[in-house]
C-alpha positions in Angstrom: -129.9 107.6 -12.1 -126.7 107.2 -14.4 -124.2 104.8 -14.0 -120.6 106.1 -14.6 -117.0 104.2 -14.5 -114.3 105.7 -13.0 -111.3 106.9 -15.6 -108.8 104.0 -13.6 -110.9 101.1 -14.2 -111.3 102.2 -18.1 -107.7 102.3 -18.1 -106.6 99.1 -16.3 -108.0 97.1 -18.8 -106.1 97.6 -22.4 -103.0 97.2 -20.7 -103.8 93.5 -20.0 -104.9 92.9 -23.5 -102.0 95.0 -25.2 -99.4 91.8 -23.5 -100.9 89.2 -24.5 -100.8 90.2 -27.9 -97.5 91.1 -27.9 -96.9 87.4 -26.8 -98.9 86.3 -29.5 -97.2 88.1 -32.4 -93.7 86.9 -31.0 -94.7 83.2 -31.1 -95.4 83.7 -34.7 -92.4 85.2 -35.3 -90.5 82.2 -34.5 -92.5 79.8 -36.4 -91.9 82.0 -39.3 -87.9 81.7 -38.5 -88.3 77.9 -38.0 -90.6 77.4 -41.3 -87.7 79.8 -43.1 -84.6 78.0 -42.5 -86.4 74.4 -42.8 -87.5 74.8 -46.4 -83.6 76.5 -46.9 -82.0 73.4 -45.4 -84.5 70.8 -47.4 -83.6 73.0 -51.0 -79.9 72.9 -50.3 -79.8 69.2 -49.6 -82.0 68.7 -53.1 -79.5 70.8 -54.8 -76.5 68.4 -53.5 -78.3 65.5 -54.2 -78.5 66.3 -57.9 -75.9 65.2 -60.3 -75.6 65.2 -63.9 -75.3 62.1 -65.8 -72.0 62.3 -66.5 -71.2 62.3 -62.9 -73.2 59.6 -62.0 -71.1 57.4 -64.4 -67.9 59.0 -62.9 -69.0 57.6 -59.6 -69.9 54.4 -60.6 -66.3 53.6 -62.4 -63.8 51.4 -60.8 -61.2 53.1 -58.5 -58.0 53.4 -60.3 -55.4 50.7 -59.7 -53.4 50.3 -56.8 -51.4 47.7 -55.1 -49.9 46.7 -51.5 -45.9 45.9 -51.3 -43.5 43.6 -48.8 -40.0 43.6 -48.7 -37.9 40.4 -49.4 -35.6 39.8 -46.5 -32.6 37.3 -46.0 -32.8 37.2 -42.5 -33.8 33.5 -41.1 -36.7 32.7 -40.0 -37.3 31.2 -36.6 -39.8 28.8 -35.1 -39.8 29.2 -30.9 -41.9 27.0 -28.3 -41.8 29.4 -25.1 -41.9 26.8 -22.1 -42.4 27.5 -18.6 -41.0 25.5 -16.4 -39.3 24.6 -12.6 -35.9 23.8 -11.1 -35.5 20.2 -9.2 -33.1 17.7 -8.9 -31.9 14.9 -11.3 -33.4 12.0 -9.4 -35.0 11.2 -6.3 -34.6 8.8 -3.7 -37.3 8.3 -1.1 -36.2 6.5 2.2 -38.9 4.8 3.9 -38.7 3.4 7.2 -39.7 0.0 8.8 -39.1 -1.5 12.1 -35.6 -1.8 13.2 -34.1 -5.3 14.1 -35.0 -5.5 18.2 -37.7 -2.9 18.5 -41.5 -3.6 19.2 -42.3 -0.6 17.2 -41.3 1.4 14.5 -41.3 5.4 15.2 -40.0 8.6 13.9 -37.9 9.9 17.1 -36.0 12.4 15.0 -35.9 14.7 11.9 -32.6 16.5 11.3 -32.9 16.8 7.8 -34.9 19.6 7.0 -36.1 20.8 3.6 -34.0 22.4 1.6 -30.6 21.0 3.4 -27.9 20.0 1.8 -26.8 16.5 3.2 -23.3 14.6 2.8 -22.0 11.0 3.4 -22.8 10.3 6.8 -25.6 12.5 8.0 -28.3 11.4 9.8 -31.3 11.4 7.6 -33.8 10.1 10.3 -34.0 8.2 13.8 -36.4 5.7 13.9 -36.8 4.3 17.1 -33.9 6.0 18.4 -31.6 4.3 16.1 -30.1 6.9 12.6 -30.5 6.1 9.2 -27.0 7.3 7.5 -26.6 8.7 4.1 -23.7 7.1 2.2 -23.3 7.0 -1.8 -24.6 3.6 -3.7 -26.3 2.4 -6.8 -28.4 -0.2 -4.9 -30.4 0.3 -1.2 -29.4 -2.3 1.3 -30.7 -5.7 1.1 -29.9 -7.4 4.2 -28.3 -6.8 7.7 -24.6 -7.4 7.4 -22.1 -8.4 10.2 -18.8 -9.4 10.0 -17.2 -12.2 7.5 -20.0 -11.7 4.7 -19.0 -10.9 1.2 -20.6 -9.6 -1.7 -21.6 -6.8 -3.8 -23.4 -4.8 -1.1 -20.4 -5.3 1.6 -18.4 -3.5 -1.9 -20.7 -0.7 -2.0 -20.5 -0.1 1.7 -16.4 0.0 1.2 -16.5 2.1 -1.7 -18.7 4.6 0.6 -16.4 4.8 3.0 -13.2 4.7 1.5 -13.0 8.4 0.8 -14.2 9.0 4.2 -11.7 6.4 6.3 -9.4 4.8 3.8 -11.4 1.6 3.7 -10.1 -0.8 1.1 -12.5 -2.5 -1.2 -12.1 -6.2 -0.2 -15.3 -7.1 -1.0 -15.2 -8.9 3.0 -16.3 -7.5 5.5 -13.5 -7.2 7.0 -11.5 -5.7 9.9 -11.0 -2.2 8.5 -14.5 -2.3 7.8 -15.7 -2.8 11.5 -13.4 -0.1 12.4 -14.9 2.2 9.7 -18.5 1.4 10.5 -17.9 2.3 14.0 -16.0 5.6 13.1 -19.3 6.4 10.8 -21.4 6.2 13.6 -19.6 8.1 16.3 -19.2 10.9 13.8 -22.7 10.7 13.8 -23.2 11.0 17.4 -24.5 7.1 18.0 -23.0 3.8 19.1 -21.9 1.4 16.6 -24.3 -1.7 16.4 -22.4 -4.7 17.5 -22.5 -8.5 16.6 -20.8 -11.8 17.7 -18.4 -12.6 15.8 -17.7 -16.8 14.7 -19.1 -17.5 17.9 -22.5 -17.3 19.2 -23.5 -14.6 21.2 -26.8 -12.0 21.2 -26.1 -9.5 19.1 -27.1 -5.7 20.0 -27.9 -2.5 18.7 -30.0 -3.1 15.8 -28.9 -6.6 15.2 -31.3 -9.4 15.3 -31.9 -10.9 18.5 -33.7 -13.8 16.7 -30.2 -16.0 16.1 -26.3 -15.4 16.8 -25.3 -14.0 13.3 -27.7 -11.6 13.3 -30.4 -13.1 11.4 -33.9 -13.8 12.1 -34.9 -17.7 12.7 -36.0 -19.7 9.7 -32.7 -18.1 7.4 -35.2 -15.2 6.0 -32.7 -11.8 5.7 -34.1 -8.8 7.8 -35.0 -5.8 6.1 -33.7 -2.8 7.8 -36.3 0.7 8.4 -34.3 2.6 5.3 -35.5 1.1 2.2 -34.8 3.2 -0.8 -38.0 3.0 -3.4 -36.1 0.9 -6.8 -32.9 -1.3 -6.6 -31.2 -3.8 -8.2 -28.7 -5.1 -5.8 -28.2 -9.0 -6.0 -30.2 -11.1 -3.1 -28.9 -12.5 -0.8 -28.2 -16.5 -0.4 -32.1 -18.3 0.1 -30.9 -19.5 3.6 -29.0 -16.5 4.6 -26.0 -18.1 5.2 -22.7 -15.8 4.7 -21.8 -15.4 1.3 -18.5 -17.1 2.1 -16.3 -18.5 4.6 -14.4 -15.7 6.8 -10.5 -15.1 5.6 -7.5 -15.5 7.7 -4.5 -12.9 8.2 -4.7 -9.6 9.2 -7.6 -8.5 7.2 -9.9 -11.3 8.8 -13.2 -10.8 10.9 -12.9 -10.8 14.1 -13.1 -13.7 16.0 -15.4 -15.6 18.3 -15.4 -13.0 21.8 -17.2 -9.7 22.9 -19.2 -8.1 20.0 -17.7 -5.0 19.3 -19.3 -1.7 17.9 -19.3 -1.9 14.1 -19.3 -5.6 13.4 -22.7 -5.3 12.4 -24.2 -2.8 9.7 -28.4 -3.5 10.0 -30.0 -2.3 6.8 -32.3 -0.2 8.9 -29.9 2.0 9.7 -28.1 2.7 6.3 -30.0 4.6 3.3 -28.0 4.6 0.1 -28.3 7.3 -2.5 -26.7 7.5 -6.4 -24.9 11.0 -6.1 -23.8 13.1 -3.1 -24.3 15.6 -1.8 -28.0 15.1 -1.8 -30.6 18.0 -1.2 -34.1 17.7 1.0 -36.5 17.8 -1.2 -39.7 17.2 1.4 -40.0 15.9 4.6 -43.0 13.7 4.3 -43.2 12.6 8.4 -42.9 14.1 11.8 -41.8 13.0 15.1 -43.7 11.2 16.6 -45.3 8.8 13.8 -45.4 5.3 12.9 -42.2 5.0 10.7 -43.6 2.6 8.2 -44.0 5.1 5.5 -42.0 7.3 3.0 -39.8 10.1 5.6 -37.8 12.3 3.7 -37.5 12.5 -0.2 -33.9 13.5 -1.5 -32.7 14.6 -4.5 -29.8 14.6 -6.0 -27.4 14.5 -9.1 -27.3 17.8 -10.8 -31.0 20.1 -11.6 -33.3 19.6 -14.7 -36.0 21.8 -15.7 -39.6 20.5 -15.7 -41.9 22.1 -17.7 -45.8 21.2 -18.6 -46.7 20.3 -22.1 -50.2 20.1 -24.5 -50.0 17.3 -26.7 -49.4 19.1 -29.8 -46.1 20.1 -27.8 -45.1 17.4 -26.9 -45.4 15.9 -30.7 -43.1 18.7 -31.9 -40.4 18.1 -29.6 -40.6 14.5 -30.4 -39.7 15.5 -33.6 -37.2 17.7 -32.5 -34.0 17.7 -35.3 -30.8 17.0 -33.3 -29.1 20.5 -34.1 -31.9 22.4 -32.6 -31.2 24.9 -29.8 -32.7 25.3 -26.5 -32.1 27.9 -24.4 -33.0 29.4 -21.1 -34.2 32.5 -20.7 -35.8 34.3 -17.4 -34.7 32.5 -14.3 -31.9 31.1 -13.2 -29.7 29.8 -16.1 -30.6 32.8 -18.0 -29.0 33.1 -21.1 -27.2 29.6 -20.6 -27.8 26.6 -23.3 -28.8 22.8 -22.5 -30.8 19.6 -24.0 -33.6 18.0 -24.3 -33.8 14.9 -21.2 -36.7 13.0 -21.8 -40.8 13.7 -22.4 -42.5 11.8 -19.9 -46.5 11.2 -19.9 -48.0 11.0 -16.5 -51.4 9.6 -15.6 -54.1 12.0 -14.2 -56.3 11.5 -11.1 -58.5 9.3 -12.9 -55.4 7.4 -14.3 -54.5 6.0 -17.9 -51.2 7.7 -19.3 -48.6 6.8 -22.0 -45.0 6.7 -21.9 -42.2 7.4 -24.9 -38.9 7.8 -24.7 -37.2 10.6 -26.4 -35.5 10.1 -30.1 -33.1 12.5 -30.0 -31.5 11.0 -26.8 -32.4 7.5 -26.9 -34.0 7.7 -23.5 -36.5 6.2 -21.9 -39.5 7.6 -19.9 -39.9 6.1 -16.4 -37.3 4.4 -14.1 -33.4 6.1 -12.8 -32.6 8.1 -15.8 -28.8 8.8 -13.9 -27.7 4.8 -14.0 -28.3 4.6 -10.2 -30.6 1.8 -9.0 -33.0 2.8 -6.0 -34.1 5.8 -6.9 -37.3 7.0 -8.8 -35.9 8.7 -11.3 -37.3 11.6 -13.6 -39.5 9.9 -15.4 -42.8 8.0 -14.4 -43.2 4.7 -13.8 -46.3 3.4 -15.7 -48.5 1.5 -18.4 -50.2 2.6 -21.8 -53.3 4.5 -21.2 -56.5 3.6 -19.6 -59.5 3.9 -20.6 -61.4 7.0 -20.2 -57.9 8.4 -18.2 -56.2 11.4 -19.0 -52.3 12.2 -19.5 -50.3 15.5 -17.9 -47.2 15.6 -20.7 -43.8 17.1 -19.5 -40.7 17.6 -20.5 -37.2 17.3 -18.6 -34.5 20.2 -19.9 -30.7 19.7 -18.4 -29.7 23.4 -18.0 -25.8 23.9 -18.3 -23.6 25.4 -15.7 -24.2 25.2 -12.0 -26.9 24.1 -9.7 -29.8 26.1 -9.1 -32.5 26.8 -6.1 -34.7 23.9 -6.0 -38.4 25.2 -7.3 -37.0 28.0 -8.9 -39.0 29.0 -11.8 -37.7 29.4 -15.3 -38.5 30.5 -18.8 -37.4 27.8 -21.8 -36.9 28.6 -25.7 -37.1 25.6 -27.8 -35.7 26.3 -31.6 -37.8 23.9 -33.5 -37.5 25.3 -37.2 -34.8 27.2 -38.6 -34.6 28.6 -42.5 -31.5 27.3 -44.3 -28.8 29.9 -45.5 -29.6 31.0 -48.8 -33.0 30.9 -47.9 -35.7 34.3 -48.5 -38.3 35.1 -46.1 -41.8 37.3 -47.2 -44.7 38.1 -46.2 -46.6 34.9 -46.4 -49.5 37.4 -48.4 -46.8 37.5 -50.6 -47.1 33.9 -52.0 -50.0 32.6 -54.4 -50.7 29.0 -55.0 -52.3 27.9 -58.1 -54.9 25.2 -58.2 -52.0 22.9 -59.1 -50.2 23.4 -56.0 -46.9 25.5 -57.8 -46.3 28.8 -55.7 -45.1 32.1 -56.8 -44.4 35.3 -55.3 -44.7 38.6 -57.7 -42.1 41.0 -57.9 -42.4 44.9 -59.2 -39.7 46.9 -60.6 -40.6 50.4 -62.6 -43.9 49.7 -62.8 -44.3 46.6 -64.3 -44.4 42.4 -62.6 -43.4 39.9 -63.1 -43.9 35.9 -60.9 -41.1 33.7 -59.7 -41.7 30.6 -59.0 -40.7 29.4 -55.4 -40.7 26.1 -53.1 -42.2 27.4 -49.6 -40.5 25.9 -46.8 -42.5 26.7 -43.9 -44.7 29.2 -42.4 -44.8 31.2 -39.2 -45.6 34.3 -37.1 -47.0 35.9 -40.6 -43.6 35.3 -42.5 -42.6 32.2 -45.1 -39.5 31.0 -45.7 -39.0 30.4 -49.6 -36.5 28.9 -52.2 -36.3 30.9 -55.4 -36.5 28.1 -58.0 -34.8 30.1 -60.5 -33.0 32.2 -58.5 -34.3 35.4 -59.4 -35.6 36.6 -56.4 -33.3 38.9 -54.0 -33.5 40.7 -50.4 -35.1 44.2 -50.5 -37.0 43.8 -53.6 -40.3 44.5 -53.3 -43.1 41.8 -53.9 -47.1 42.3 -54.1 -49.1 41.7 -51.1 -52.8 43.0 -52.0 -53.7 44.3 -55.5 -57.0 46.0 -56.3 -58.4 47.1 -60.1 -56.9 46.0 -63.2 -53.2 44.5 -62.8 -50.2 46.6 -63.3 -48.4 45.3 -67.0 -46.6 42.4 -66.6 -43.4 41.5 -68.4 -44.0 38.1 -68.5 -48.0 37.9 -69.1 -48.3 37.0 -65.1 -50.8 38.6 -62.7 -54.4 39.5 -63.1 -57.2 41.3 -61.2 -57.8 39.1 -57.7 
């Protein structure tokens, strides 16, 4: 029996052995490539590799000379502090209130003054109890309840407040004019006059005392009235309370024993007295409604002053601050506008301590009424020297020029605290170099060649100097030599070498 294979299955197989040598030989073929252009790449980075010896010493040779050049200028230079700081009033006054004369208790029944209002001699700052608390103009806050017949400085203040109002002469008595004035002030207002007796006896009403008949509390103690101002330094009155004096005769006398009458009686609840006016609301601190025993409303008034928030380095340079230099406003409200230095205060942190110094250009004084008018805080803050372990927040006040501004508003300040004199250079301050004795020179270069001037350096700042030519022989637009590298150019005068 023979065996015999068909002509397809002899033919079938080559064809499967024929591709996968053709794979085979193709692999190779690219490892050749690969081998090829390897050893190429590693011959040609020999061959750049390779110098001579003579170019090895080229490469190791210094670079040839060269120098960096400034410009002398003339212009001045200018040291700025940039401050940021906030609009207010001059001073404050805070009116607090206390219980009226003949009221059991002492509450806030009305707020007219709003923040932000603008208030004249007259208004109605507060009702406490359902009694005002007018706003007149005075250096002092009311001491003591008057009535008719007293004299003394505080019946003077309440004249000169309402003279420009009523005509009221300044007697210095409480006189007849003056009852008709107070009266007048308080029906403006929209309230009755308080009334007293007059020489008689008699209860007094409104917001008089109903402890004696001239308006005084038993035991000769002077009332104080709900609208204390914070400060003061009106005189007290007489230790028994008696009238200053005895009541003049004529036509300008008090009334006489009889009816009380609206006005005789001015309580110093009801009167709240402020420096300057018109005053502006600076907060409300109450509401209707609460014990009036506390601060109400804060005013401010006299003009606006910038505040603005100091580190202590800051505050030691305007300290030192020479009395020609210039401050001026920029962003804000007094944009472009010029004004002084108040006062640098130093206010006590949370955890207290603080210090206090008065500025030397002005002669002022940190703390207490910085506009003359007692009973008002004031700019500054009230205080002692540091405590121990306490912390200080340092401010300065700015007066602005020109008219009032928006309370709060903020505002950009620009303190000059250095100036160049005229005459004076200014360089780069890579420009100078100072030998090991301290003597300074700058090195100018003209065709090539340098040559050192010697030169007193007056200050530094913002990468410029400001120098004195010692023998004058320094001038704007010359150039001067900043960096130098390799040997150093030939100098006329010996000066320079390699840094």
């Amino acid at each position: 029996m023979s065996l015999e294979h068909p002509e397809g299955a002899q033919e079938a197989e080559p064809s499967g052995g024929r591709a996968r040598h053709r794979s085979r030989r193709g692999l190779v073929i690219a490892a050749a490539v690969v081998v090829l252009f390897g050893s190429s790449g590693s011959v040609w980075w020999i061959a750049s590799q390779a110098r001579t010896p003579e170019q090895r010493a080229s490469n190791a040779a210094a670079p040839p000379p060269s120098r960096i050049t400034g410009k002398v200028s003339d212009e001045q230079l200018v040291e700025k502090m940039d401050l940021t700081g906030k609009v207010e009033t001059a001073s404050r006054t805070t009116v607090t209130g206390t219980m009226p004369q003949g009221t059991s208790r002492a509450v806030v029944t009305g707020l007219p003054a709003t923040a932000g209002k603008s208030l004249k001699a007259g208004a109605v700052v507060a009702e406490v109890s359902g009694r005002p608390v007018l706003l007149l103009p005075g250096r002092f806050p009311a001491y003591r309840d008057l009535r008719a017949g007293d004299k003394g400085p505080d019946v003077r203040q309440l004249q000169r407040a309402l003279k420009p109002l009523y005509g009221t002469a300044v007697s210095g008595t409480y006189d007849r004019a003056t009852v008709e004035a107070v009266r007048r002030l308080y029906a403006a207002a929209g309230y009755e006059g308080p009334s007293g007796q007059g020489q008689g006896g008699g209860a007094s009403g409104g917001g008089a005392s109903a402890g004696s008949a001239t308006g005084r509390p038993a035991g000769g103690a002077a009332p104080r009235g709900g609208a204390e101002t914070d400060g003061g330094t009106g005189a007290a009155p007489a230790a028994n309370g008696a009238p200053s004096a005895a009541p003049d005769s004529g036509s300008d006398a008090p009334p006489a024993a009889g009816p009380a009458k609206p006005g005789e009686t001015l309580p110093a609840a009801e009167v709240a007295y402020v420096g300057t006016l018109p005053a502006t609301v600076v907060q409300v601190t109450a509401a209707v409604g609460d014990a009036a025993d506390k601060p109400l409303v804060v005013l401010g008034s006299g003009g606006r002053q910038v505040r603005a928030p100091l580190t202590a380095d800051q505050r030691t340079r305007l300290r030192d601050l020479p009395n020609d230099a210039v401050i001026r406003f920029g962003t804000g409200p007094y944009a472009g506008r010029e004004g002084s230095l108040g006062s640098l205060t130093g206010v006590p942190d949370a955890k207290g301590g603080g210090d206090q110094q008065g500025n030397a250009k002005t002669g002022g004084q940190d703390g207490g009424d910085t506009s003359g008018t007692a009973g008002t805080t004031g700019t500054g803050t009230a205080g002692s020297g540091g405590g121990a372990g306490g912390g200080t927040r340092h401010e300065a006040l700015f007066v602005p020029s020109g008219a009032e501004a928006e309370e709060g508003a903020v505002q950009q300040i620009s303190v000059e605290l250095r100036r160049s004199p005229k005459g004076a250079l200014t360089v780069p301050v890579s420009a100078v170099w100072t030998d090991l004795g301290g003597s300074s020179t700058v090195t100018v270069t003209e065709n090539g060649k340098e040559r050192n001037v010697p030169v007193e350096v007056l200050f530094t700042h913002d990468g410029l100097t400001a120098v004195n030519a010692i023998d004058s022989n320094l001038g704007a637009g010359q150039s001067v030599v900043l960096v130098r590298r390799g040997k150093a150019a030939d100098s006329s005068d010996g000066g320079g070498g390699d840094d």
